[in-house]
N, C-alpha and C positions, 0 to 999 in steps of 0.2 A: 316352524317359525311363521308368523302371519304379521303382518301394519297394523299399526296402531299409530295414533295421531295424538300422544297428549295435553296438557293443557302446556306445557313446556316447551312441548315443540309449536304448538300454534302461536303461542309467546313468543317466541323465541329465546325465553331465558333457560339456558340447563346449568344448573348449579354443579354438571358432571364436568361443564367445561371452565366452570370457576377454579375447581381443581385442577383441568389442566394447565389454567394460565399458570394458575401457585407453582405447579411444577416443573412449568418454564422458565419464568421469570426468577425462580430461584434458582435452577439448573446454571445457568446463564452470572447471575451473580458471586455464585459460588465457582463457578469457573473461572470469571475474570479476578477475583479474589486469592483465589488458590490454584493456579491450573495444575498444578502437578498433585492436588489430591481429588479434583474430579474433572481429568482429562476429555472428557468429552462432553463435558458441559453444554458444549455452544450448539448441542441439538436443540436444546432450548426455544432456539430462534426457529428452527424448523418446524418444529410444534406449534409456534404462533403463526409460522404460515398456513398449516393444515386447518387451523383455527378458521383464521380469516377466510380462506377459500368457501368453508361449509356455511358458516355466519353469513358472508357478506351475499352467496350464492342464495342461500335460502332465501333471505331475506328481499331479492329480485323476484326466486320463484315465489313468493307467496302474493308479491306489488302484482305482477302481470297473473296470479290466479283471480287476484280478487277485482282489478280495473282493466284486465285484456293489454294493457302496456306496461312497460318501465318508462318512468318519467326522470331521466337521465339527470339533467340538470338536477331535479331537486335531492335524487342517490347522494349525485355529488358533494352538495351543498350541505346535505347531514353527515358527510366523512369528513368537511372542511373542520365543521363546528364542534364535530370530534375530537379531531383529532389535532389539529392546528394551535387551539389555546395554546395545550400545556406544551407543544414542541417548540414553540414559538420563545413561548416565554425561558425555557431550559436554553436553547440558542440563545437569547440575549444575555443571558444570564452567563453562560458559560464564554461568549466576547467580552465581557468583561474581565472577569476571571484569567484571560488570555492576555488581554492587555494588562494587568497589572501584575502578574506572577513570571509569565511565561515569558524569555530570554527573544529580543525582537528580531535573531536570525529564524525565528520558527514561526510568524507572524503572519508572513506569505501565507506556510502551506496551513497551519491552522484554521485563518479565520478567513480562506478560501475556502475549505471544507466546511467552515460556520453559513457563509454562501450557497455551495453545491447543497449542501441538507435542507437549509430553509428554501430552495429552490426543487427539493425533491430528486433531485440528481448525483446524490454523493455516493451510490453504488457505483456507478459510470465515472464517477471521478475515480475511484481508488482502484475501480477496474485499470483505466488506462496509467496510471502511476505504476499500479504493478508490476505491468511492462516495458514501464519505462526505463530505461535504465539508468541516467541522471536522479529517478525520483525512488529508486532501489534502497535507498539507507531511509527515506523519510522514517520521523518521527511517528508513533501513534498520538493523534490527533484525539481533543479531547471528546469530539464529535463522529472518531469513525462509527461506533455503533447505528448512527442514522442510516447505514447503506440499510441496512434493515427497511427500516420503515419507508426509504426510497423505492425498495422494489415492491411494498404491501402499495403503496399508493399509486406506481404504475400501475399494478394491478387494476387496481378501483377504477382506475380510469378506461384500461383495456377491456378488461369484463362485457362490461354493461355495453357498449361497442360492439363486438363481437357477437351476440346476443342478438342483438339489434338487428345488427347485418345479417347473420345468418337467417333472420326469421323473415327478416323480407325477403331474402332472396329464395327462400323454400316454404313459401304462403302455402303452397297446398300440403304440404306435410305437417302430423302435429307437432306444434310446438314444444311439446315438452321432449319428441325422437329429435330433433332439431340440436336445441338443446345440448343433449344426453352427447347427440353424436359430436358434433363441434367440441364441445367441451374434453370428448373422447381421445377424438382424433388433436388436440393443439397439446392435451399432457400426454399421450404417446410420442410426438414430435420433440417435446421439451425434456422428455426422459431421455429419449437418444442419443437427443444433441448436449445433454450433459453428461452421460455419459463418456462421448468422442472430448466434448473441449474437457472434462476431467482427467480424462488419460493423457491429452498431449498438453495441458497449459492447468494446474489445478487452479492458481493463482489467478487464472482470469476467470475461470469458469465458477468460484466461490462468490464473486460479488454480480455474476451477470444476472438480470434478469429472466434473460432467455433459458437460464438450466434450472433458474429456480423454477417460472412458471407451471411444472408438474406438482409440484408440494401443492401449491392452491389448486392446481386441475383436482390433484386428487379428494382436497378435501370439499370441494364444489363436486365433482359427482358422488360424493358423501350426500350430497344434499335430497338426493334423488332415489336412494333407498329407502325402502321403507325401515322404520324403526322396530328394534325387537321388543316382543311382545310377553315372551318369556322369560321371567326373573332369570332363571338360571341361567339361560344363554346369555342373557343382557349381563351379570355376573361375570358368566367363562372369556367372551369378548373383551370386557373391563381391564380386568385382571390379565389378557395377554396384551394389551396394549399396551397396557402403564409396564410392563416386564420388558417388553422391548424397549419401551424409550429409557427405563432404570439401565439397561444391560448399554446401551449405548452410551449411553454417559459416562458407564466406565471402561466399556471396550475399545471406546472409541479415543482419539487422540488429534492433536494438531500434526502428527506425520500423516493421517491419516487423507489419501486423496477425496475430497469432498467439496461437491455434494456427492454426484455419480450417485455408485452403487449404495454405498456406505451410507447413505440419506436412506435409503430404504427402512432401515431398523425404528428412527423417530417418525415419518412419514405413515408406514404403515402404522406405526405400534397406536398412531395418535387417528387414524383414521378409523381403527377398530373401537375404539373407546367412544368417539363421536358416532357411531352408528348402533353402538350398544344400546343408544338411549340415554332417555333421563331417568332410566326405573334402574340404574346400576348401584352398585354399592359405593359407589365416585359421586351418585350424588347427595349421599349421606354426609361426605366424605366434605364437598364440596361446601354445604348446606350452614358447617360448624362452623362458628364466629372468626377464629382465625383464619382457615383457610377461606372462607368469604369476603375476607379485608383483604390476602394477601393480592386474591383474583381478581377482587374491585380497584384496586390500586396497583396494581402488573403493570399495566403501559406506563404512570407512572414513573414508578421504580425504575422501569426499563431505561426511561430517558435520564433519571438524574444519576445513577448510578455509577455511568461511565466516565461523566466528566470529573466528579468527586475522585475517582483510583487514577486519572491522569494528572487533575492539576494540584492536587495534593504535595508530592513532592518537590514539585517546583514552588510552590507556598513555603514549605519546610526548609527545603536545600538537602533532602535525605530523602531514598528508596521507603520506601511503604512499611511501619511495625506492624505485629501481629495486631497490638492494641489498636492502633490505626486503624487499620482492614476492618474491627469488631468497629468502631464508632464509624464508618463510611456506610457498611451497611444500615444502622442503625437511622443514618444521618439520611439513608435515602428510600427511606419506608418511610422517615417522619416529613420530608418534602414530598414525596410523593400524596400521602396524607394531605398536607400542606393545599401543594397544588390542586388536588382534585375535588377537594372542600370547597377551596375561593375561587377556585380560577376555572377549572373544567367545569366543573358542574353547574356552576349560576351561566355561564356562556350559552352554555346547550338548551340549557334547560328553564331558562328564566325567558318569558315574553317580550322586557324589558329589554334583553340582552338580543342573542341571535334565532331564539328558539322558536319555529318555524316562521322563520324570515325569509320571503323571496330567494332563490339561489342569487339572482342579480345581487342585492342586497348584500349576502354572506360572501358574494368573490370581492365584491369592493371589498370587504372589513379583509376579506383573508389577503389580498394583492397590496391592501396596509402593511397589515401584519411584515408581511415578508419583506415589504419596503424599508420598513424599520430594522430589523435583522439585519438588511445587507447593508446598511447604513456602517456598520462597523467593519465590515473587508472593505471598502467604497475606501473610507475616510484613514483607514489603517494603512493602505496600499499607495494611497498618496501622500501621505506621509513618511512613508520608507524612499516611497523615489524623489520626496524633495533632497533627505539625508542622503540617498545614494550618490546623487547628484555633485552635493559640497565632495563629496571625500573620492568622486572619481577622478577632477581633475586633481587631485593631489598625487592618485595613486599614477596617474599616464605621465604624468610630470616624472615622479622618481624611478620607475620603471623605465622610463625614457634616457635617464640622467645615469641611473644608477651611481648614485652617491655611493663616499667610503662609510664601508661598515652597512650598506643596506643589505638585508636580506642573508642570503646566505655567503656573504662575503665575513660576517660575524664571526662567520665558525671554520673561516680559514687559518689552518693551520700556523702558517707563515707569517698571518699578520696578527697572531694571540698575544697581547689582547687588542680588539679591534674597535675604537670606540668614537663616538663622531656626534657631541653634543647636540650638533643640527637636525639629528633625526629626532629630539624630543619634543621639537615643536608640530612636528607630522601625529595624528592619529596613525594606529594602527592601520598596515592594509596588506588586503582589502580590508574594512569594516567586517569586522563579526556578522553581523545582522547580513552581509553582501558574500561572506566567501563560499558561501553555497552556490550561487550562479557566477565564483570566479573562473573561468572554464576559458580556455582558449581553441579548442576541440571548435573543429571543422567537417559539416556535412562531409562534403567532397572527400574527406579524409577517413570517413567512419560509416561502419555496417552498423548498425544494433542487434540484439542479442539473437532476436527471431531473426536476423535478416541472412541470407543467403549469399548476396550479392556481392559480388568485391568491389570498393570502392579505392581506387586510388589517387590521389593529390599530389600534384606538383609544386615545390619553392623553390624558390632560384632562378638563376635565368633558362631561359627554353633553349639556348647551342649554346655552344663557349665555354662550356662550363670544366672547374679546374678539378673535381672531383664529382662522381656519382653514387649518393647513398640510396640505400634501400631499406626505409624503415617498417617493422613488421612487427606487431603484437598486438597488444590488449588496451581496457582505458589506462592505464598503468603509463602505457606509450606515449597515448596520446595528448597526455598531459604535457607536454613538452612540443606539441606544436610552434608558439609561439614561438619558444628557444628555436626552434628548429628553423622559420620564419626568419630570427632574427643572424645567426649564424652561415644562412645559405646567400643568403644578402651579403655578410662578409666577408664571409671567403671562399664569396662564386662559387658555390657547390650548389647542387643539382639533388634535391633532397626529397624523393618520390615517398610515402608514408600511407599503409596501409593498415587499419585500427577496426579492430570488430570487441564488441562488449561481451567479456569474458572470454576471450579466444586469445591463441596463440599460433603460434609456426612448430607444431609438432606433429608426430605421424600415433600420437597414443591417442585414446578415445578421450576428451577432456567432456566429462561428466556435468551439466548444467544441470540446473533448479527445475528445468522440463523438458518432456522430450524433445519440445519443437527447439526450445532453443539447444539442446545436443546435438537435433540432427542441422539446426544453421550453422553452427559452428563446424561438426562434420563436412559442411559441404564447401564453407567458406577456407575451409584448410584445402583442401581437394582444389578450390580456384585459387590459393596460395601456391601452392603445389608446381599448380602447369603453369602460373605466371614467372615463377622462379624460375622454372626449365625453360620457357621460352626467351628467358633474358639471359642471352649465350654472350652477349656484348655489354660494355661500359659498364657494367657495374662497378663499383670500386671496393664494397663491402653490403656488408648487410647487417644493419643494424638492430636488435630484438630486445624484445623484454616479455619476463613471466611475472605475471601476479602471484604472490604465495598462497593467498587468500587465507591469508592466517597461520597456517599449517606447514611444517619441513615438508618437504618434495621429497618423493619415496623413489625407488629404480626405476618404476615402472613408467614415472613422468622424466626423469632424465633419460630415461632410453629413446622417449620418444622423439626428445629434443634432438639427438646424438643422430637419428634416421635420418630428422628431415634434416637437418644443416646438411646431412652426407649426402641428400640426395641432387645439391644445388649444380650445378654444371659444370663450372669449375673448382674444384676443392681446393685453390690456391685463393679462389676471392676469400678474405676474412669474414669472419661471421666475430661481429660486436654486441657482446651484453651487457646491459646494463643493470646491476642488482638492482634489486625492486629495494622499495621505500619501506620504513616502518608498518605495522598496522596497529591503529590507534584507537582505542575507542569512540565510540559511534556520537556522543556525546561532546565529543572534543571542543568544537564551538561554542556548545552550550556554554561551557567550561569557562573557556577562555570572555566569554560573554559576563560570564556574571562578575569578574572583575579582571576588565584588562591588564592591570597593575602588575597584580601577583599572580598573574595564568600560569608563569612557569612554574612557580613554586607548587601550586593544588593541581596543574592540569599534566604535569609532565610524567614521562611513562620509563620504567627500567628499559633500555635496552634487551637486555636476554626477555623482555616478556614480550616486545612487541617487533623484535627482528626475525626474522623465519630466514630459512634456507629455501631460495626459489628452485634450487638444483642447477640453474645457467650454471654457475663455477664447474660443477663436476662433469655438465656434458662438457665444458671448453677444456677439460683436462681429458678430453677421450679427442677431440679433436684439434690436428697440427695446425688451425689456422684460425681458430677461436682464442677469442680471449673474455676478459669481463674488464667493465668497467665499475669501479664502485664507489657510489659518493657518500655511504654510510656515515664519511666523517663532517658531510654539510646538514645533517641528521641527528646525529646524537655524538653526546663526548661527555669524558668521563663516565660513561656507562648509563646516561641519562639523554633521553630525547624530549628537547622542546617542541612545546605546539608553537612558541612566537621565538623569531630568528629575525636579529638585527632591524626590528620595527615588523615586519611581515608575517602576517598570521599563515603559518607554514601546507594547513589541510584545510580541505574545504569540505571535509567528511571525515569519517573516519579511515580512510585510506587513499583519498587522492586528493595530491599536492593543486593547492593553487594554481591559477598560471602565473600569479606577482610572484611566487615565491621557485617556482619553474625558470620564471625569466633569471631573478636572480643566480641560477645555478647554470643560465648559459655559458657564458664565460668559459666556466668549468668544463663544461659536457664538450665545449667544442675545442677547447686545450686536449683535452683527450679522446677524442675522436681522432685529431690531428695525427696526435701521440701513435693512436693506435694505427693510423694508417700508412705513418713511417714518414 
């Protein structure tokens, strides 16, 4: 093996890596299209980070071989004029699209994500959503795809940075060992630490910058090999790259924890390809008119593709046809084409336009740009809080009042049928577009999912009090603060409420979405545990709830349940459960959004499909002092459950209740409570 320097790489154009984009960017389309026939598609994206690391690197080393520096600013300023047109213009293009199809309770998180991307931060945003727990059902947005290009453009910025600094601060060493080693040592770092966050949070670690940073380390000390010089090697190297990233796209999957380890397979396979050279059989490959347009028009594609397979449907009022899927693709190869004819290319590349124009110059036109962009969450967002506004004080009024027949007084029994012309003059409440943030759920009241912590809240008065509740479970529970609020105020009860997300009062392992949150939840039952032991006094009961989370509860989760109630101090204090709620589809809102009228009629759900057995009944039938409480019938009747109950939009997601439609069921919860206390 010996260097060689060809006219390709002094270019920097390799037609090996026009083929790789083709390979990505349709890896990538064909996954979001089809995931279940090429499940690991989304290496795709990793591919393009290997890309960029080698490209963008090179292209520093060759600026500081030939002028002795990197001139940072003007880097910059040719990544803006890049790559900015055609994102820009896809962002605005897709706010529209948002505003006119898209149902205005998904408006927020949408065209805040149209925000965070044209701000370059929409990794960081879906990062922190991911953990969020409130933001756990969000919608895909028609912009997630940007977290991509979010962390390629951190990059750009870090890079040349880093570079910088290092070479000043190691003048007497040579630059290019400088370099090698920094570059060394920040993607040994970033492997590690993706690694560690992949094993205990994958969901944080797939969008952070920090785990991705090794994919560009890697393909940036790509940069610094020499290239091979032997066909046949330059071939065998080829040939096992592109077979790794082929083999991962099918091996690979969305169970799969990634990036971590499991990146290895596209990361290497695409590092070996880019060091092969431009003398491989990929850049024959490359070289042929189609796969030349597909590579030319990649980013592209990239950007228009994803917004077409989201807002499509909501255009329609129907899930995605196969025929569909074939014209979206089509539809975004021909905008991609589109865009990079009129729009990228005269930008960059015309005098006229921004093409080597001062970097000062190209951040004004680009701090435009993005001005215009956020112009639609700006103007979108205050426009939802003028409407929030009209229809809150209507909802604090009748929440307040609790008229006949509001809410879940409708579907009482006793008073069928329950009807009370007054409420037709009322909107809907909360507002569709608002029962996502209807939430009554109190800090003081609540762990989240990572958290460890027990957090418990006090209602009622602090002495005097005519009863002492202990309330204990999941968000399930804590939905019912308000009720709980409005009931201890009532009837002088003392109503202490300890709420962790996803968690309950059991002694069995309750199995979360990642280690960390397993082992918070682990530990937050353990501070459950000894705070119930050490409350030897006043209790009066103890009030719980389990989420089904869709599924019957097996032995293994009612035994657990049956421990810890037994392990409480006195097994004479009652332990109160509440059967959990429907679970409804994630869409529910949407649902009800697209015409309030008839929401019952298209949004409403069989009973046997969306009622589960939490298992609470059968541990309270192992134990002498348990019972359940069950509101099933403020829920569903005649075998059918409403999303809207006596004017009140009943969920504010797919499985948890409003608080207007919470409060509505106080009444109720505290007649038997009562009931149950004797």
């Amino acid at each position: 093996m010996t260097s060689r320097t060809d006219a390709s790489h002094q270019s920097g154009f390799r037609p090996d890596i026009q083929a790789l984009r083709a390979i990505a960017v349709l890896s990538v389309l064909l996954y979001h299209l089809w995931p279940n026939r090429l499940t690991g598609g989304f290496v795709g994206v990793d591919v393009f980070f290997v890309i960029s690391g080698y490209l963008i690197t090179s292209h520093l080393v060759r600026e500081r071989e030939k002028t002795g520096r990197i001139a940072v600013a003007r880097f910059w300023a040719r990544r803006a004029v890049r790559l900015l047109p055609a994102s820009l213009l896809t962002l605005a293009a897709t706010a529209v699209g948002v505003l006119l199809w898209v149902p205005r309770s998904l408006w927020d998180q949408f065209l805040g994500e149209v925000g965070a991307a044209a701000l370059y931060v929409q990794n960081w945003r879906l990062l922190f959503d991911s953990v969020d727990y409130l933001a756990a059902d969000n919608q895909p947005s028609p912009v997630q795809h940007f977290w991509t290009l979010s962390v390629e453009e951190q990059f750009y910025v870090a890079l040349p940075l880093l570079l910088i600094a290092a070479m000043a601060l190691l003048r007497r060493v040579a630059w290019r060992k400088v370099a090698v080693g920094v570059l060394a040592t920040a993607t040994a770092a970033s492997f590690a630490y993706s690694l560690w966050l992949t094993a205990w949070s994958a969901s944080e670690a797939y969008f952070s910058t920090l785990t991705r940073a090794w994919e560009f380390g890697v393909g940036a000390l790509a940069a610094f090999l020499p290239l091979i010089a032997w066909r046949a090697m330059s071939n065998a190297l080829a040939v096992a790259g592109v077979a790794l990233i082929a083999v991962s796209t099918v091996a690979l999957s969305g169970a799969t924890p990634f990036p971590g380890a499991a990146a290895l397979l596209p990361v290497v396979g695409t590092a070996l390809v880019v060091w092969a050279g431009g003398g491989s059989f990929l850049a024959q490959v490359g070289a042929s008119r189609p796969v030349a347009f597909t590579g030319a028009v990649s980013y592209a594609v990239y950007l228009w593709h994803w917004p077409l397979i989201v807002l499509l449907p909501y255009a329609t009022g129907h899930p995605l046809t196969t025929v569909e899927k074939v014209a979206i693709a089509a539809a975004a190869f021909a905008l991609a084409w589109a865009s990079t004819r009129f729009i990228e290319n005269p930008v960059r590349l015309s005098p006229s336009l921004l093409a080597r124009r001062r970097p000062r110059t190209v951040a004004a036109w680009a701090a435009a740009g993005m001005a215009c962009v956020l112009v639609f969450p700006v103007a979108a967002s205050a426009t939802l809080r003028a409407e929030e506004e009209r229809v809150l004080a209507a909802t604090e009024s009748l929440v307040e009042t609790l008229p006949d027949c509001f809410g879940a007084q409708a579907m009482d029994p006793e008073l069928a049928p329950c009807e009370n012309p007054e409420l037709d003059a009322y909107p809907l409440v909360p507002a569709p577009m608002d029962a996502a943030s209807d939430d009554a759920n109190r800090d003081a009241c609540w762990s989240g999912p990572d958290e460890t912590v027990l957090r418990v809240c006090s209602l009622g008065p602090d002495a005097d009090w005519d009863r002492h509740l202990m309330v204990i479970g999941d968000s399930h529970s804590n939905v019912f603060v308000g009720a709980y609020a409005r009931i201890a105020e009532e009837r002088n009860w003392r109503i202490d409420i300890a709420g962790h997300g996803g968690c309950y009062w059991t002694d069995a392992l309750v199995e979360r979405s990642t280690p960390v949150s397993t082992d918070a939840c682990t530990a937050w039952r353990g501070e459950i545990a000894d705070y119930v032991a050490e409350s030897t006094d006043g209790i009066d009961a103890f009030v719980v709830t389990r989420s089904s989370d869709g599924r019957d509860a097996d032995a293994t989760t009612v035994d657990g349940m049956v421990s810890a109630w037994g392990a409480r101090p006195d097994p004479t204090v009652p332990v109160i459960a509440i059967r959990d709620n429907p679970r409804m589809p994630a869409e529910t809102i949407q649902c009800i959004e697209a015409d309030p009228e008839t929401a019952n009629e298209r949004c409403a759900q069989p009973a046997d499909a969306v009622l589960h057995d939490d298992g609470q009944a059968a541990a309270a039938e192992r134990d002498p002092n348990a019972t359940v409480i069950d509101l099933t019938e403020f829920y569903c009747a005649d075998g059918t459950c409403p999303v809207v109950i006596g004017g009140v939009v009943v969920y504010r997601d797919g499985h948890h209740l409003t608080a207007t439609y919470a409060a509505t069921l106080g009444p109720y919860l505290s007649e038997r409570l009562a009931a149950a206390l004797g």
